[in-house]
C-alpha positions as CSV (number, residue, x, y, z in Angstrom):
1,X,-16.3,-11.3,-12.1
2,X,-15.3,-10.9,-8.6
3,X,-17.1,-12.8,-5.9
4,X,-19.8,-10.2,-4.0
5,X,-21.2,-10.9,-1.2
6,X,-23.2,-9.2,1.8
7,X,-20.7,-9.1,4.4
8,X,-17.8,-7.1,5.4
9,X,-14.3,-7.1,3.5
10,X,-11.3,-8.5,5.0
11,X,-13.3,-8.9,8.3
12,X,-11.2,-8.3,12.0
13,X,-13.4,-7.9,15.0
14,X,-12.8,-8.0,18.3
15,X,-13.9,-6.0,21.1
16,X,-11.8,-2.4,21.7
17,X,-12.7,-1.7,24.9
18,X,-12.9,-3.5,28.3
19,X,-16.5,-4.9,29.3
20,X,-18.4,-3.7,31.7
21,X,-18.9,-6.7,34.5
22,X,-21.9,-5.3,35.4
23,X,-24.0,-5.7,32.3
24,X,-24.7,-9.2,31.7
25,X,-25.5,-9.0,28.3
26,X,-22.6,-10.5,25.9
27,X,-20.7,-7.2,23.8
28,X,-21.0,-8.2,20.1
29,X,-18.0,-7.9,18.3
30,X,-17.2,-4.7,16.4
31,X,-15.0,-3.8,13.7
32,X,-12.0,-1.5,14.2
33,X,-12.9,1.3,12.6
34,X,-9.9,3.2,12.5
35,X,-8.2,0.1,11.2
36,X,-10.7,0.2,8.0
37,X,-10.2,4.5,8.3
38,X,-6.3,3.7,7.9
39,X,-7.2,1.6,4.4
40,X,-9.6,3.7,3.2
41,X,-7.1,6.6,3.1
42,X,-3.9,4.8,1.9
43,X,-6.3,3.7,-1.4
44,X,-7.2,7.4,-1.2
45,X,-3.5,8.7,-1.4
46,X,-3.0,6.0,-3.9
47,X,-5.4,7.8,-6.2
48,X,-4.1,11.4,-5.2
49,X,-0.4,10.3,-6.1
50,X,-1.3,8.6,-9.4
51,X,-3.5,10.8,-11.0
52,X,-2.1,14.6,-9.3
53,X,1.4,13.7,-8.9
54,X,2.1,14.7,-12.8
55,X,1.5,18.3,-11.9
56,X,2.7,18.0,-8.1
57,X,6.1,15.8,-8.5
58,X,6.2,16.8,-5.1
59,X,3.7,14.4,-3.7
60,X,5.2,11.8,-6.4
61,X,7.6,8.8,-6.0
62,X,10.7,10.4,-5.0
63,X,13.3,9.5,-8.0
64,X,15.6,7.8,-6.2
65,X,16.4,8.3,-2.5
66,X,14.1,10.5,-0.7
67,X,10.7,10.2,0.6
68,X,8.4,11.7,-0.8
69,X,3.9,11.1,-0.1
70,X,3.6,8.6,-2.8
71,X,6.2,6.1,-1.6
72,X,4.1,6.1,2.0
73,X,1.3,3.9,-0.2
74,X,2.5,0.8,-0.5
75,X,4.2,0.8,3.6
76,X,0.6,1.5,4.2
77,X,-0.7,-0.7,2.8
78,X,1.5,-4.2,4.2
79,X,1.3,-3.0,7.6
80,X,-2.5,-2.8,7.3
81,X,-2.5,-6.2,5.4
82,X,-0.2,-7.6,8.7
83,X,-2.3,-5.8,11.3
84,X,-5.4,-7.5,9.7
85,X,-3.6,-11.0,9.5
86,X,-3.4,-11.3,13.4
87,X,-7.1,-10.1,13.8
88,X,-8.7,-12.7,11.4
89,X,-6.5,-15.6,12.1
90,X,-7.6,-15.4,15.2
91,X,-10.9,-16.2,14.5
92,X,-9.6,-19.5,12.2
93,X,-8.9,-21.9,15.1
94,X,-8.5,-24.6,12.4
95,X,-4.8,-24.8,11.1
96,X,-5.6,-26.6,7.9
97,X,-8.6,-24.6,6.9
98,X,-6.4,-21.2,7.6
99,X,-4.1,-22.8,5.3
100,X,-6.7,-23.3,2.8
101,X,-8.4,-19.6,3.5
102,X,-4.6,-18.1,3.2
103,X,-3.5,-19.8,-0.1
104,X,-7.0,-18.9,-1.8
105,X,-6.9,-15.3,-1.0
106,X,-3.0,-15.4,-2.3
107,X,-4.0,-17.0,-6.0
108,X,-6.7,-14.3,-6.4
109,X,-4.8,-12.0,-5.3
110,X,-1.9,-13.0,-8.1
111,X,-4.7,-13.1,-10.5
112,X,-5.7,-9.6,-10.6
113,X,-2.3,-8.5,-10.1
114,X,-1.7,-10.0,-13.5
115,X,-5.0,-9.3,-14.9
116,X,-4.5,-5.7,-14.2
117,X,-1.0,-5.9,-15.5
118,X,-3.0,-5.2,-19.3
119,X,-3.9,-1.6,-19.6
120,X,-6.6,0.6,-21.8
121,X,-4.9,2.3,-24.7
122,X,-6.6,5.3,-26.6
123,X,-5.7,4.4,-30.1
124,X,-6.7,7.3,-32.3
125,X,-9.7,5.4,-34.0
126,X,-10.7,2.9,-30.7
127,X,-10.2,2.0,-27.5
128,X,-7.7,-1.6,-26.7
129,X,-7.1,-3.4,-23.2
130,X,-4.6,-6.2,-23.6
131,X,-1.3,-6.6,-22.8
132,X,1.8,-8.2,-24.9
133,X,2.5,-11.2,-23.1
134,X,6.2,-10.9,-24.4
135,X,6.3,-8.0,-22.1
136,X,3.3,-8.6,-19.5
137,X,5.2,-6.8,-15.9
138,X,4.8,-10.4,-13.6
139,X,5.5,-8.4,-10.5
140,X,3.3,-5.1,-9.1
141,X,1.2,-4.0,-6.4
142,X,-1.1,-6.8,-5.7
143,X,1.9,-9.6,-6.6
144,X,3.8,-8.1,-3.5
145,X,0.8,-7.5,-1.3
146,X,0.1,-11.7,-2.2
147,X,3.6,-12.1,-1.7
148,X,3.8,-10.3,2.1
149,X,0.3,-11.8,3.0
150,X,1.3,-15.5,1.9
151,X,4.5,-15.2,3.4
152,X,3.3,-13.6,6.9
153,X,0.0,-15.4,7.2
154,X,1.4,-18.7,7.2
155,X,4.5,-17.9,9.9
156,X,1.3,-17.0,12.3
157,X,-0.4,-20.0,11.1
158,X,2.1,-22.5,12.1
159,X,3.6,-20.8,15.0
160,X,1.5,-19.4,16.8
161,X,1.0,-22.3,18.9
162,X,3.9,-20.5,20.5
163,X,2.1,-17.3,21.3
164,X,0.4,-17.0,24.7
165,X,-3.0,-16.2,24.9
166,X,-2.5,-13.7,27.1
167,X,0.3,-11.5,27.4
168,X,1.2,-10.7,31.4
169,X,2.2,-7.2,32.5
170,X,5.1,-5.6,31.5
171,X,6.6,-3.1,28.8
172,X,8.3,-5.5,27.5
173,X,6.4,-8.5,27.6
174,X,4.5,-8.2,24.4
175,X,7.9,-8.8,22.5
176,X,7.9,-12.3,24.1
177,X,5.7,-14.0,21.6
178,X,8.4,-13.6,19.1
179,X,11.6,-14.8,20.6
180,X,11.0,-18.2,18.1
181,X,10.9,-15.7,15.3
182,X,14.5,-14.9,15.1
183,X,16.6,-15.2,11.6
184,X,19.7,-14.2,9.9
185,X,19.6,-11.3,7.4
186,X,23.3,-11.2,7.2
187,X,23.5,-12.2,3.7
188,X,25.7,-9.5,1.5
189,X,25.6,-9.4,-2.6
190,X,28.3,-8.6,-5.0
191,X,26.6,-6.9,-8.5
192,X,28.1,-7.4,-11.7
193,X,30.0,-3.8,-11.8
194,X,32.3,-4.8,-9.2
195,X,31.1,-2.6,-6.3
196,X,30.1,-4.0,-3.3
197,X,26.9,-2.8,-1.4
198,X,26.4,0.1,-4.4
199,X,23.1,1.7,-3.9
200,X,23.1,4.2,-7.3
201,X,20.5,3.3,-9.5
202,X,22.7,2.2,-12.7
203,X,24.4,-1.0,-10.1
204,X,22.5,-2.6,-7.1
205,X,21.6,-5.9,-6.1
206,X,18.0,-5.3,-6.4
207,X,18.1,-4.4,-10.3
208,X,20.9,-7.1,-10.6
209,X,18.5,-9.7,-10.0
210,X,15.5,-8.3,-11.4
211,X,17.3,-7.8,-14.8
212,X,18.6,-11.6,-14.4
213,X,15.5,-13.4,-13.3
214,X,12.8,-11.7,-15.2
215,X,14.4,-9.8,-17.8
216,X,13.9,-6.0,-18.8
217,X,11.2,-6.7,-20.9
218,X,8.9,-8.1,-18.0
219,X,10.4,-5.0,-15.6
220,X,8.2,-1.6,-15.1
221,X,9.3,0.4,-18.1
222,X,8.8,4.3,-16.8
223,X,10.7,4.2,-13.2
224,X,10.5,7.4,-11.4
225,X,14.5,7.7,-11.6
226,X,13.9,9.2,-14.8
227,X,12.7,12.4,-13.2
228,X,15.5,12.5,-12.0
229,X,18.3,15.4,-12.3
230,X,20.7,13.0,-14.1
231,X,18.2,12.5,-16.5
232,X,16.5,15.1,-17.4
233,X,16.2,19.1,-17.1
234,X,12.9,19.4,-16.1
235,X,13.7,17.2,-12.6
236,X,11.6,16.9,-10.7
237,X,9.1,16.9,-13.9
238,X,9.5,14.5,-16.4
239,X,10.5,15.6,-19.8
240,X,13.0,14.6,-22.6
241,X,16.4,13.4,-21.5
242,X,19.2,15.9,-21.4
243,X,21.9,16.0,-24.1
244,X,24.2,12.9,-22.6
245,X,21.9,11.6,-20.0
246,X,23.6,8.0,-18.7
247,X,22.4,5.0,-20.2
248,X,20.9,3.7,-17.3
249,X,18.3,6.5,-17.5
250,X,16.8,5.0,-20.7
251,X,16.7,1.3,-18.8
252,X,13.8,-0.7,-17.1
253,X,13.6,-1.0,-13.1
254,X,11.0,-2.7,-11.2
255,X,10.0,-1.1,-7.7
256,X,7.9,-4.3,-6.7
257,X,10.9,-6.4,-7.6
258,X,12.2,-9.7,-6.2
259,X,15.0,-8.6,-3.3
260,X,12.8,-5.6,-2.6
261,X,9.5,-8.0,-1.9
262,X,11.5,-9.9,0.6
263,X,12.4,-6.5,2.2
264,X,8.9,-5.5,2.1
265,X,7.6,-8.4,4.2
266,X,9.0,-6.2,7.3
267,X,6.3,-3.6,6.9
268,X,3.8,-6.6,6.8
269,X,5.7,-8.2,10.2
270,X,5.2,-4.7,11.7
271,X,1.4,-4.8,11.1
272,X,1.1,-8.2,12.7
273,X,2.7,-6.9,15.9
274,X,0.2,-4.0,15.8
275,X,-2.8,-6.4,15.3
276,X,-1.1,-8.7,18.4
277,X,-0.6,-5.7,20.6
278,X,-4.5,-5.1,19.8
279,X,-5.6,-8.4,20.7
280,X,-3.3,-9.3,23.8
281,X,-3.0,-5.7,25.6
282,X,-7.2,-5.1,26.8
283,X,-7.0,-1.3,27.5
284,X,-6.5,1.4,25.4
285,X,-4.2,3.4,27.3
286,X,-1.4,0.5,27.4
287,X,-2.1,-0.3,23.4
288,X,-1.4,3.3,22.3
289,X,2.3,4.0,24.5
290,X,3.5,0.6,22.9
291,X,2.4,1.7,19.4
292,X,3.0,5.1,20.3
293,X,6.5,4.9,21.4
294,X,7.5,2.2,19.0
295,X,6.1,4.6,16.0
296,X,8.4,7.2,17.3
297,X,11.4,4.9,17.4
298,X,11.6,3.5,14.2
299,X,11.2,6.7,12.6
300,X,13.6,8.3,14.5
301,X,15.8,5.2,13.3
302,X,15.0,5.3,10.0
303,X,15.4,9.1,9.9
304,X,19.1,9.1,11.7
305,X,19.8,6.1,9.5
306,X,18.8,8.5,6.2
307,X,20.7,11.5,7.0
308,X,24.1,10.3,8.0
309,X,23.9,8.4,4.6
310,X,24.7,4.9,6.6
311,X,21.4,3.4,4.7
312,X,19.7,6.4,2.3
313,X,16.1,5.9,2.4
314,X,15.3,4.4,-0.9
315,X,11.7,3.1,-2.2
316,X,12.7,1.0,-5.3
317,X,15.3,-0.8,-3.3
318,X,13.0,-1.1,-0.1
319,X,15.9,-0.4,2.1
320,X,16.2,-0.9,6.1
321,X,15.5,3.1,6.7
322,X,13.0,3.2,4.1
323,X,11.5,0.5,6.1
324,X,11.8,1.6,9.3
325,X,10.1,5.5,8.3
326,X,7.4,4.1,6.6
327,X,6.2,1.9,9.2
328,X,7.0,4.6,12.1
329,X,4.9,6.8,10.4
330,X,2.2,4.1,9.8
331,X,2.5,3.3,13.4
332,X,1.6,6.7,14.2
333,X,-1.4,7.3,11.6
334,X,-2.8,4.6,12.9
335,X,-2.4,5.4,16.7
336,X,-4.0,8.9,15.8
337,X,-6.8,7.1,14.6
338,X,-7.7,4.8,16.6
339,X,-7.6,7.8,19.6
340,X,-10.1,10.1,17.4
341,X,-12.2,6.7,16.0
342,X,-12.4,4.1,18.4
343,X,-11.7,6.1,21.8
344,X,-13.3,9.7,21.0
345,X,-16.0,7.8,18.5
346,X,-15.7,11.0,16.2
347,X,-15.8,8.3,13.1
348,X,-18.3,10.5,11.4
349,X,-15.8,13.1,10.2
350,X,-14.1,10.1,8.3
351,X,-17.0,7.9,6.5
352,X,-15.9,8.2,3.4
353,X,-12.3,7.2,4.0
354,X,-14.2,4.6,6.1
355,X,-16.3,3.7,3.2
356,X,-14.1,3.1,0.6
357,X,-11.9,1.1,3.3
358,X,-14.3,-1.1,3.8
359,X,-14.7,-1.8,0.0
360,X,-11.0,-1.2,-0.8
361,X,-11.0,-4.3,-3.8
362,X,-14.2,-2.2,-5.4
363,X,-12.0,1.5,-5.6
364,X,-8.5,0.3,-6.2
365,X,-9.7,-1.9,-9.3
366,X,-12.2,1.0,-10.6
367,X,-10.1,4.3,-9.3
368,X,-6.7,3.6,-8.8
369,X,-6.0,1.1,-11.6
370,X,-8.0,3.6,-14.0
371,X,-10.4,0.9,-15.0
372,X,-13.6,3.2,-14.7
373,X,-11.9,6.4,-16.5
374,X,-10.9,4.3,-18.7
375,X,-14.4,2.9,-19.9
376,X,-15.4,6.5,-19.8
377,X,-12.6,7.7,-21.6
378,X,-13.8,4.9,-24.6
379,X,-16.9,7.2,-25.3
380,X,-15.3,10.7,-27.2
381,X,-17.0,13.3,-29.5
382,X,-15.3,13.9,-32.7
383,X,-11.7,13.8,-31.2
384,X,-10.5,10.9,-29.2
385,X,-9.3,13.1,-26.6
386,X,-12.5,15.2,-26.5
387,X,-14.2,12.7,-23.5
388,X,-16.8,13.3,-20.7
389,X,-13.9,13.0,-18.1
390,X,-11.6,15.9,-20.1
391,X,-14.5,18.3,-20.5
392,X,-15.2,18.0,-16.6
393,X,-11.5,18.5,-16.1
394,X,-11.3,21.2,-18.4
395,X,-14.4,23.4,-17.9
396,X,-15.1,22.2,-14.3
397,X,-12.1,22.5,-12.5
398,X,-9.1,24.2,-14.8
399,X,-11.1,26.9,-16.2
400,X,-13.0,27.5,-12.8
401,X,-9.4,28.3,-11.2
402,X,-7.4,29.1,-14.3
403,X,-4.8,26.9,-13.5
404,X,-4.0,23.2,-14.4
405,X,-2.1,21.9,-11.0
406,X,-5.2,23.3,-9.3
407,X,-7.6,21.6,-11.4
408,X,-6.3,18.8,-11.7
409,X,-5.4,18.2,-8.0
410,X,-9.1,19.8,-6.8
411,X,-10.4,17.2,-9.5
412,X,-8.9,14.2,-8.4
413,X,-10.0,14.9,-4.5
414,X,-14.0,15.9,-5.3
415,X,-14.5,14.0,-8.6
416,X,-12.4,10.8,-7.9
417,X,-11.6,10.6,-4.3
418,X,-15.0,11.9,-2.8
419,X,-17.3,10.2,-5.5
420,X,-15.6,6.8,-4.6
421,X,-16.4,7.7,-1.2
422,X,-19.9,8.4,-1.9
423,X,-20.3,5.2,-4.1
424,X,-18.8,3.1,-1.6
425,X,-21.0,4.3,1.0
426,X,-24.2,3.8,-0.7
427,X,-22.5,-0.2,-1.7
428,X,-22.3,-0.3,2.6
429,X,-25.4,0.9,3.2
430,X,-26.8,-1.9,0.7
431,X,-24.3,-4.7,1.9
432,X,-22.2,-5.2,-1.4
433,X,-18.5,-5.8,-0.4
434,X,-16.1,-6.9,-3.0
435,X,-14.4,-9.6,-1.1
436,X,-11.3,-11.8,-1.9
């Protein structure tokens, strides 16, 4: 099983406010809460969109370009990862031993990517976990997360020799640590159908490759295109294809794919910049203009970018807009945070986002990859489908309201959501973290 031990998660300290000159006393180190906040309610929304967004499509994956709730998740998710790769590097003064640190968390990382890959199947006479490994999916959530980290990590690793300890004033001056960071994305791909820079879903680059480097089999089998109007009648439900539905709608895509990864390390270059801007600007007033403004900026971007069709915002393919949104808006949850968290210290009103944040591993395993309903779901009376978690559901929640969407979205919140939060509080207040 996982390693446990009595310490923090993911740990980034540093002091949020200026000292006080007067007081002699040296200011322990603190965790950013809002920072920890900002995780606990991405896994959160992670839950919400998995398990709700059958009966809200709404809050879903959009099914093709669009933006809907469920494709801010993952965004979330790198840009936390790169805002906590500045703050605990910083502690490793050691190059070789970051190194070490970095490649360790990136193997176990892979490994319960892939581990996780295998799913529970309610077979009408037992419950199965296993996966085929003819068609095991080798990329997913944690695979790109262990991609952006590995990737990101060890660019501040080696080069941040470079960076200044201390950044001098100016509005612009923070931007200098980077000026060694420049590269070339000018690269352009020609797909197979013979149209250049196509973004539909039946002929892009991204699915091009996918398809040629790890075949359909190995490729996420129910995309959310298939929601889609072209596909079926029920859009934005799912549902059975419509009479004459393009071929395309019955194929394989794969949203954590290989173009789209390299795409995603932006949202995880963005996060570093936060976590610099937090260690190199010392007040908060200066910290929250730059994220502030620069929040606003590229989601106006991204935005602009969107609706004059130059680049649609697009999840699977991870485009530049998509990109840009995402992270804007990240920018800006975050800022509103750390105002109400670190500056107003009104952290109470969030301890259960703050909670589960701070064992994130713990509830994404047991909530959002199912692996606790699942166990549950092994134990049935008569029926297989007659389980402790359906008769909640049913005579909890839908009855109580007469309504499925209702139940099942009140359900999720207080009996998934909130109970994580309460477990993972009372794992805090004993000192079990689930650490990689």
């Amino acid at each position: 099983m996982a390693e446990i031990k009595a310490e923090p998660a993911l740990q980034h300290h540093l002091i949020v406010s200026e000292p006080d000159i007067s007081d002699q006393k040296p200011l322990k180190p603190k965790r950013v809460a809002s920072l920890d906040i900002f995780r606990g309610l991405t896994v959160s929304l992670m839950i919400l969109v998995d398990d709700a967004g059958g009966e809200w499509p709404m809050i879903g994956h959009a099914p093709w370009n669009g933006c809907h709730l469920a494709d801010f998740v993952m965004p979330f998710f790198l840009f936390i990862v790169g805002t906590s790769i500045a703050l605990s590097l910083k502690r490793i003064p050691d190059q070789l031993l970051a190194v070490k640190k970095v490649i360790l968390r990136t193997l176990k990382l892979l490994f319960w990517g892939l581990l996780l890959q295998g799913g529970f199947s309610h077979a009408p006479d037992k419950l199965t976990y296993g996966v085929d490994m003819k068609e095991i999916r080798w990329c997913g959530i944690l695979q790109r997360i262990a991609l952006a980290y590995l990737v990101v990590a060890l660019i501040e690793i080696f080069l941040r020799s470079a960076q200044t300890k201390d950044v001098t004033p100016g509005r612009l001056s923070i931007f200098k640590l980077y000026y060694w960071q420049c590269s070339d994305y000018g690269k352009s791909f020609t797909v197979s159908c013979g149209v250049r820079g196509e973004l539909d879903p039946p002929c892009n680059a991204v699915g091009y490759i996918d398809r040629q480097v790890l075949g359909i089999n190995h490729m996420y089998q129910h995309p959310a295109w298939k929601r889609s109007k072209a596909c079926t009648e029920n859009s934005p439900y799912g549902g059975p294809f419509r009479n004459g539905a393009p071929s395309w709608c019955h194929a394989p895509f794969e949203p954590e794919g290989i173009l789209s990864s390299i795409s995603a390390i932006l949202s995880t270059i963005v996060g570093v910049h936060f976590g610099h801007v937090l260690i190199h600007m010392k007040d908060h007033q200066t910290r929250l203009k730059h994220w502030i403004l620069m929040g606003f900026a590229l989601l106006i971007l991204g935005i602009v970018l969107h609706f004059t069709h130059a680049i649609p915002s697009n999840k699977q393919l991870y485009t530049f807009s998509y990109v840009c949104i995402t992270s804007g808006a990240a920018a800006l949850v975050f800022s509103a945070f750390y105002i109400m968290v670190d500056i107003w210290d009104i952290k109470y009103l969030f301890l259960p986002l703050q909670w589960i944040g701070m064992n994130a591993m713990l509830v994404y395993v047991m909530a959002a990859e199912g692996i606790f309903a699942g166990f549950f779901n092994g134990w049935y009376y008569k029926d297989p489908h007659n389980t402790l978690i359906y008769w909640i559901q049913k005579h909890i929640f839908v009855g109580v309201w007469h309504s499925r969407r209702v139940g099942i979205l009140l359900y999720v919140i207080f009996a998934e959501i909130l109970f994580w939060g309460i477990v993972a509080g009372i794992l805090h207040w004993l000192g079990i973290y689930w650490k990689l």
